[in-house]
C-alpha positions in Angstrom: 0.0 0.0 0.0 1.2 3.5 -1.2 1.4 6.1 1.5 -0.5 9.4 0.1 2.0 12.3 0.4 5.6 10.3 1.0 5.8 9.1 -3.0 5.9 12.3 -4.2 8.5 13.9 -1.7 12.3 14.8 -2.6 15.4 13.1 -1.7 15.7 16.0 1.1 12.2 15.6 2.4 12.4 12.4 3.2 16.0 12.3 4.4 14.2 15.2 7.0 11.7 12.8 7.9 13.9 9.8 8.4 16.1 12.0 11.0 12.6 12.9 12.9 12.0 10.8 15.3 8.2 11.6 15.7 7.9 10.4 12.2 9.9 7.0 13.0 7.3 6.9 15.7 4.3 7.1 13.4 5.5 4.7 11.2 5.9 2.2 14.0 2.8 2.3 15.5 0.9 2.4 11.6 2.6 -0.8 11.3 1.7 -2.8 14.7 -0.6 -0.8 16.1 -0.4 0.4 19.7 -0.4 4.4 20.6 1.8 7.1 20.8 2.1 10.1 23.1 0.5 13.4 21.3 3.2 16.4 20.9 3.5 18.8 23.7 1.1 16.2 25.9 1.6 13.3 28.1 -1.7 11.7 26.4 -1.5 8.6 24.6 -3.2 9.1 21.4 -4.3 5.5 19.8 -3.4 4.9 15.9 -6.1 3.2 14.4 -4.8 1.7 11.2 -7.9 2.0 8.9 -7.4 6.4 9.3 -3.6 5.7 9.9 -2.8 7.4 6.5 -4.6 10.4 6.8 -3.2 11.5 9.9 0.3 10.7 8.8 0.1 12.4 6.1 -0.8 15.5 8.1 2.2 14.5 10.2 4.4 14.6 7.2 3.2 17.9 6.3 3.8 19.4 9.4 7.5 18.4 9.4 8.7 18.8 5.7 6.6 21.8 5.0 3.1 22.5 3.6 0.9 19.4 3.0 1.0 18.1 -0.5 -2.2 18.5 -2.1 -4.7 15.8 -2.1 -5.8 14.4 -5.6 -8.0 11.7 -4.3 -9.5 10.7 -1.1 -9.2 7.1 -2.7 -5.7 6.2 -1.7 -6.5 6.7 1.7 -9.4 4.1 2.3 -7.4 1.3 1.0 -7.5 -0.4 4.5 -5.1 -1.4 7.0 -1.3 -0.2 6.8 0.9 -2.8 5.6 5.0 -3.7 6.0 4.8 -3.3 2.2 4.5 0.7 2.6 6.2 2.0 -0.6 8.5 5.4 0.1 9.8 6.9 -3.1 13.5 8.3 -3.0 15.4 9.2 -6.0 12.7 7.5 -8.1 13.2 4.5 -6.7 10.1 3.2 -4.6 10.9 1.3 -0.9 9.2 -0.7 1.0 9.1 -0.1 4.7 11.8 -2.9 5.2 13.7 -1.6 2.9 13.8 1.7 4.1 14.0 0.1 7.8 17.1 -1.3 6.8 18.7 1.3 5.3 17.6 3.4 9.0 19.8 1.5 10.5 22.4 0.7 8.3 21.7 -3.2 8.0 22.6 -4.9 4.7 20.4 -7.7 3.4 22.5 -10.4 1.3 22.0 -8.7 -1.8 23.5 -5.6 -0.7 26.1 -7.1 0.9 26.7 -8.2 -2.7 26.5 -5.0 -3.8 28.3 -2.9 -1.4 31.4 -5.7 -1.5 31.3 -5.5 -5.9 31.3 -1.8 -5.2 34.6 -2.0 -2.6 35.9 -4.5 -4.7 35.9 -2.1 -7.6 37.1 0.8 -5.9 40.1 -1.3 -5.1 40.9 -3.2 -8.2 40.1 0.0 -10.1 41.1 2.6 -7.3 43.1 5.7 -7.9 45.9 3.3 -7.8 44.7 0.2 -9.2 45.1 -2.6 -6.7 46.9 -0.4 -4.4 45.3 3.3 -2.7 41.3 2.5 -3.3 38.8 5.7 -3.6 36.9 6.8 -0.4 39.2 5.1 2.0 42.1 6.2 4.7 45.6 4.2 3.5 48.8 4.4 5.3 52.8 4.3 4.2 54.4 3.6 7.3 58.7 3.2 7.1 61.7 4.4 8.9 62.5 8.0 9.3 65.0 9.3 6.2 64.8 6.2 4.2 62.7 8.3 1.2 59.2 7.8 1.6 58.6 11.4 0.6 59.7 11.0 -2.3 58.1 8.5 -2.9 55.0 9.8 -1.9 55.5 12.8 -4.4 55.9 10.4 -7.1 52.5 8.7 -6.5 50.8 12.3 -6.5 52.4 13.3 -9.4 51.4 10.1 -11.2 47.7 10.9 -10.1 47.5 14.2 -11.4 49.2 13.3 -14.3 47.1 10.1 -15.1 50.4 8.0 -15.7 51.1 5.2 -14.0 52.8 4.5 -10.8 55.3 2.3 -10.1 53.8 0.1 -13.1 50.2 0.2 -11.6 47.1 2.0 -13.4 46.3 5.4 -11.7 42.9 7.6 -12.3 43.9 10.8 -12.9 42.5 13.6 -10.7 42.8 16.2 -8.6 45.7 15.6 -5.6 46.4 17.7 -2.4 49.9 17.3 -1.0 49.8 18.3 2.5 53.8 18.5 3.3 54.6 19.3 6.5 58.2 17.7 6.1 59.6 19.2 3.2 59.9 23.3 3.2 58.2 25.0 0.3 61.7 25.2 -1.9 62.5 21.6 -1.5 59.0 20.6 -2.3 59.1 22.9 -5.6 62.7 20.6 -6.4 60.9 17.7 -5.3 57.8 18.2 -7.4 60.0 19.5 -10.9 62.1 16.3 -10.3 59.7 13.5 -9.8 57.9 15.5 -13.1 61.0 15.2 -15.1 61.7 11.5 -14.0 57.7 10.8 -15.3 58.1 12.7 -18.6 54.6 14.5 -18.1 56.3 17.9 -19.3 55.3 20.4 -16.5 54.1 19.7 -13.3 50.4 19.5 -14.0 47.9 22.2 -12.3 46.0 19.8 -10.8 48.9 18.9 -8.0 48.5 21.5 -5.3 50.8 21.4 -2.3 49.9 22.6 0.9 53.0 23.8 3.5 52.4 25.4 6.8 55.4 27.7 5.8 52.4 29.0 4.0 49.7 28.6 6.2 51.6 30.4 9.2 52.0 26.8 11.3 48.2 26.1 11.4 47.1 22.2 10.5 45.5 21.2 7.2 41.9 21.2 7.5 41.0 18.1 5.3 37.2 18.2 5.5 37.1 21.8 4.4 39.4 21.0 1.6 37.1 18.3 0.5 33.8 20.3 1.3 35.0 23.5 -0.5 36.9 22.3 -3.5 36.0 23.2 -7.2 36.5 19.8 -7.8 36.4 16.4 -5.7 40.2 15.6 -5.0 41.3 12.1 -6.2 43.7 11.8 -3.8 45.2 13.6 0.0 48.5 12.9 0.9 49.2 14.0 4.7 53.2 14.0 5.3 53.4 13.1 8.0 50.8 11.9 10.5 52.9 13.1 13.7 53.1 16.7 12.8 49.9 16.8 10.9 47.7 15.9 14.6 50.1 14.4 16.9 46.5 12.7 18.6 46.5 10.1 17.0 49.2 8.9 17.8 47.5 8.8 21.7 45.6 6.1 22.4 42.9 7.8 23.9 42.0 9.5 20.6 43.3 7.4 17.7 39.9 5.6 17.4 38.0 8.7 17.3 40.5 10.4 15.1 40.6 7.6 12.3 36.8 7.5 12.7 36.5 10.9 11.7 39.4 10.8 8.8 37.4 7.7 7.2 34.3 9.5 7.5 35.9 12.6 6.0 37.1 10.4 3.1 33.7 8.0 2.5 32.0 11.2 1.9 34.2 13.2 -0.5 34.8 10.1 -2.4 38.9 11.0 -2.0 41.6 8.4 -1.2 43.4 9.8 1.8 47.1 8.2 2.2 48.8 9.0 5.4 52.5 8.8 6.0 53.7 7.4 9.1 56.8 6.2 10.8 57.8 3.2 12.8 59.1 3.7 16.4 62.3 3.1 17.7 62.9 -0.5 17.4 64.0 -2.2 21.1 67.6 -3.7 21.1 66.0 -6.9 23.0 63.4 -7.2 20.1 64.3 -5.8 16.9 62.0 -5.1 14.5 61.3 -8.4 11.7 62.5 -8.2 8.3 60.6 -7.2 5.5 62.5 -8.6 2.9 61.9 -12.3 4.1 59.5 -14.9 3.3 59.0 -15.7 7.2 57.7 -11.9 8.2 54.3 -11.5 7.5 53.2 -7.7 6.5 50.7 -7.2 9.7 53.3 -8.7 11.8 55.9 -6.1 10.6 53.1 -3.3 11.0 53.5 -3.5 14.4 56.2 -1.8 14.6 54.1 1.7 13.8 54.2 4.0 16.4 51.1 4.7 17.8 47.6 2.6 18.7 46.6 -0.2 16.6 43.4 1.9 15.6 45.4 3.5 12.9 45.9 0.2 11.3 43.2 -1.3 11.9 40.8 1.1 11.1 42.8 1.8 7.5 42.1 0.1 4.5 45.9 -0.4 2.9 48.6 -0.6 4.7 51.6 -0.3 3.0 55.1 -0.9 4.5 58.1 0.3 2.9 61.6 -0.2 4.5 65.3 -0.3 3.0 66.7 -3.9 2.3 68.3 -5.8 4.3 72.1 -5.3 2.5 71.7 -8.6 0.0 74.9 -7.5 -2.1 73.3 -8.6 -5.5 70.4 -6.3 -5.1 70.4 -3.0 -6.9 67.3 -2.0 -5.2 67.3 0.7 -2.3 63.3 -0.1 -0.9 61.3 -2.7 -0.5 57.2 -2.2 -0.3 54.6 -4.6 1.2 51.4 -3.7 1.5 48.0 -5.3 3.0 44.7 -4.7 1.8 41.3 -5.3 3.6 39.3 -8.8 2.2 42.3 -9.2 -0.3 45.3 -9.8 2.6 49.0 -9.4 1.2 50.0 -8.3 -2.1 53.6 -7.4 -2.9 56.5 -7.5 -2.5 57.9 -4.1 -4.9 61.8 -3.7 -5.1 62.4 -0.3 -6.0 65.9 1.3 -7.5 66.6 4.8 -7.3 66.9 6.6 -10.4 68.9 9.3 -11.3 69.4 12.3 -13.5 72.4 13.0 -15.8 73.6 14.7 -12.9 73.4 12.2 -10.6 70.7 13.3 -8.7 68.0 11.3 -7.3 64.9 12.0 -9.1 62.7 8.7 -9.2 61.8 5.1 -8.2 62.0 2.2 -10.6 60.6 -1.0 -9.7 62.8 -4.1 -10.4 62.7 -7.2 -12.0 64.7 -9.8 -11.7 64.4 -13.6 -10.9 67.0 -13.2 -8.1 64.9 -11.1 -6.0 62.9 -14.0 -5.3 65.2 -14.4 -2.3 64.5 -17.9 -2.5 66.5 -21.2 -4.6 63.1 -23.5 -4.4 60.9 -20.7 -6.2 64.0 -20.0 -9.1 63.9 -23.1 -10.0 60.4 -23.4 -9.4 59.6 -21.0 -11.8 62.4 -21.7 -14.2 61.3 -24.9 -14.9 57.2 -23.4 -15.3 56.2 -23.8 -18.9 55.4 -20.0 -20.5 51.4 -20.5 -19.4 50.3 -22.4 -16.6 47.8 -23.8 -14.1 47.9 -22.9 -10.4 48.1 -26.8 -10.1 51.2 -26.9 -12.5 52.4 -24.0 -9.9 52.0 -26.6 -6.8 53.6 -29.6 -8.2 56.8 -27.2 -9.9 57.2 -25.6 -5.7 56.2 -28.6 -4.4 54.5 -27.4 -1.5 50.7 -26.6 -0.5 47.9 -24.5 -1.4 48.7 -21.2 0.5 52.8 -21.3 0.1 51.9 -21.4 -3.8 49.4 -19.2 -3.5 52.0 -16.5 -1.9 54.9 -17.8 -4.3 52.9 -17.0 -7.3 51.2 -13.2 -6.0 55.0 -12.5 -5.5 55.7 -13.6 -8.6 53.3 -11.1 -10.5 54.6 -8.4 -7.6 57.8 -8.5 -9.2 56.8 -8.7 -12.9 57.6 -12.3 -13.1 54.4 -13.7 -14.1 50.5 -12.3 -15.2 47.7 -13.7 -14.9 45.4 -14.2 -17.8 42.2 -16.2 -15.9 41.0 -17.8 -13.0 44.0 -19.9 -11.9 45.8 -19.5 -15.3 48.9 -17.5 -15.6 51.5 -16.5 -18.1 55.4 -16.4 -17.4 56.7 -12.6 -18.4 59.8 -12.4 -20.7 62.2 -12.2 -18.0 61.0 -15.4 -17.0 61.0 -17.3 -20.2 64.8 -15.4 -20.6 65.9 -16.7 -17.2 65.2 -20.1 -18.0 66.7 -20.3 -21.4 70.2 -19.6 -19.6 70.3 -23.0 -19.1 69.7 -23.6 -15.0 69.3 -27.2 -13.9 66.4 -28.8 -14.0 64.9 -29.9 -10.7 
């Protein structure tokens, strides 16, 4: 049964009426009956279904505005009120459940489908594709002075200039560079280098810095960035954490804070990374390396300084950290990263580039075979024909499910391998090259 008044509201009439709580206690008592006190008066006034309709509509005119007029007295001698109470919002009719539901932010199965195709695609296609998602709070956390600026430069200049990052698919937009590390002359060498290294020409207008050199020491105001903006930003990048609001860092207010920074980003529809550093590592328990097989990413992770809220309430978590001194290894950084429902991904070896000068001016990713780190999965993957099953994958490492599963997402980390189905994958050219140098067969 259509309720006379509601189907014709707006999107903002009805959003008024959902936040009123006289109306929430109409609709309950239309649909099981019972009575309700009368405004200004402790009286209980009964609802009698049957002329239910009537007086809600009344109601609803009192609280959105005038009442709508009436084009038939019809509609409202259709009988009893009924759970299948159609509201109309955005053109789309919903039922009292429906709309119940959505009250109180439940999710039926269906939209738990649809809510996890929609995360899902903001990741996989994400202002960094399977790395910094839209409308979500990320994290780079690493060592003080091992270049994470930097590199976090490069990532925003790759966004504004719709070119790829370290090898990964970007979607180009507006970015906001809050530095609070770099002064405003190293960030204009920072920002002409990294632009250079890309070969995007000039550094494109759509890369704004913010420095508090410029805004006389105060903090960047995210949410009146985001609310204010010409355009929605694609992507904030807050360097660092510590000096941007050294709260969170205090367990009393992390929760709150990273509540509010998700909520900031959910809304504007921006990716917000945050860059953050480790704490000083304990002689008795050093810190585990990242560049092994046997340290898992969240395990490493805690090592960030401050509460656990700021890792668990972000959605990738990236750690970057320098390598562990393997003499064959040109690379100068290593990056792991875990993403929320997907788990690990990486791991990235990155060289230093450098300009004709020799200065640093950009990170490379590498690919070799040898940074597998690892004789079994060489040979492993030597002795893989050019496409292959995941199965073909198990028997070649000759281990179980999961260790294949992480041999082979390392593999396509490094640039080793693609994958071209469900559990099909193809062996890059440095692969196929590696092999043909004639290792020994297993």
């Amino acid at each position: 049964m259509n309720a006379p008044g509601l189907e014709i509201l707006t999107s903002a009439e009805l959003d008024k009426l959902r936040a009123n709580p006289r109306f929430r206690e109409l609709v309950s008592a239309v649909e099981h009956g019972g009575a309700v006190k009368e405004q200004d008066s402790d009286k209980m006034e009964e609802i009698d279904p049957s002329e239910a309709w009537p007086d809600m509509r009344f109601k609803v005119g009192t609280i959105v505005g005038p009442e709508p007029e009436q084009e038939s007295d019809s509609t409202l001698n259709e009988g009893p009120a009924s759970p299948q109470l159609g509201v109309k919002a955005s053109g789309k009719e919903l039922s009292i459940e429906t709309w119940w539901l959505q009250e109180n932010h439940l999710l039926g199965h269906e939209d738990l489908k649809n809510e996890c195709a929609r995360v899902e695609g903001s990741s996989k296609y994400g202002v960094v594709a399977g790395f910094i998602p839209r409308r979500a709070v990320s994290f780079l956390i690493g060592d003080s002075g091992i270049g994470k600026s930097p590199l976090a430069y490069q990532l925003g200049l790759s966004v504004a200039g719709g070119v790829p990052f370290l090898g990964m698919e970007t979607e180009s937009g507006l970015v906001i560079m809050g530095d609070y590390e770099n002064g405003m002359e190293e960030s204009l060498n920072l920002s002409e280098q990294v632009t250079r290294f890309l070969g995007i020409g000039s550094v494109p207008k759509n890369f704004v810095v913010w420095s508090p050199d410029h805004a006389s020491g105060n903090s960047m105001d995210i949410q009146r960035i985001c609310e204010s903006a010409p355009q929605k930003p694609r992507l904030i990048i807050v360097d660092s954490l510590r000096s941007h609001d050294a709260h969170f860092e205090k367990i009393d207010h992390a929760a709150e804070k990273m509540n509010q920074l998700n909520k900031v980003a959910y809304k504007s529809g921006a990716a917000i990374l945050v860059i953050h550093h480790t704490r000083k590592p304990l002689r008795e328990h050093p810190a585990p390396a990242l560049d092994s097989d046997d340290t898992r990413v969240m395990q490493w992770l805690k090592e960030t300084a401050g509460g656990g809220s700021l890792i668990n309430q972000s959605h990738t978590r990236i750690a970057v950290d320098s390598l562990d001194g393997r003499s064959h290894l040109d690379a100068v950084l290593i990056l792991r990263w875990y993403r929320k429902s997907k788990g690990e991904a990486g791991p990235l070896y990155l060289e230093r580039v450098c300009d004709d000068s020799g200065e640093p001016f950009g990170y490379r990713p590498l690919t070799d075979i040898k940074l597998l780190g690892n004789p079994d999965q060489e040979i492993a993957l030597r002795n893989l024909p050019p496409q292959f099953t995941f199965k073909e994958a198990k028997n070649a490492l000759k281990r179980t499910d999961d260790p294949t599963n992480k041999f082979i997402k390392k593999c396509i980390s490094l640039g080793l391998v693609r994958q071209t189905g469900r559990g099909r994958y193809q062996r890059a050219d440095e692969a196929t090259e590696a092999r043909s140098e004639g290792s020994p067969d297993r």
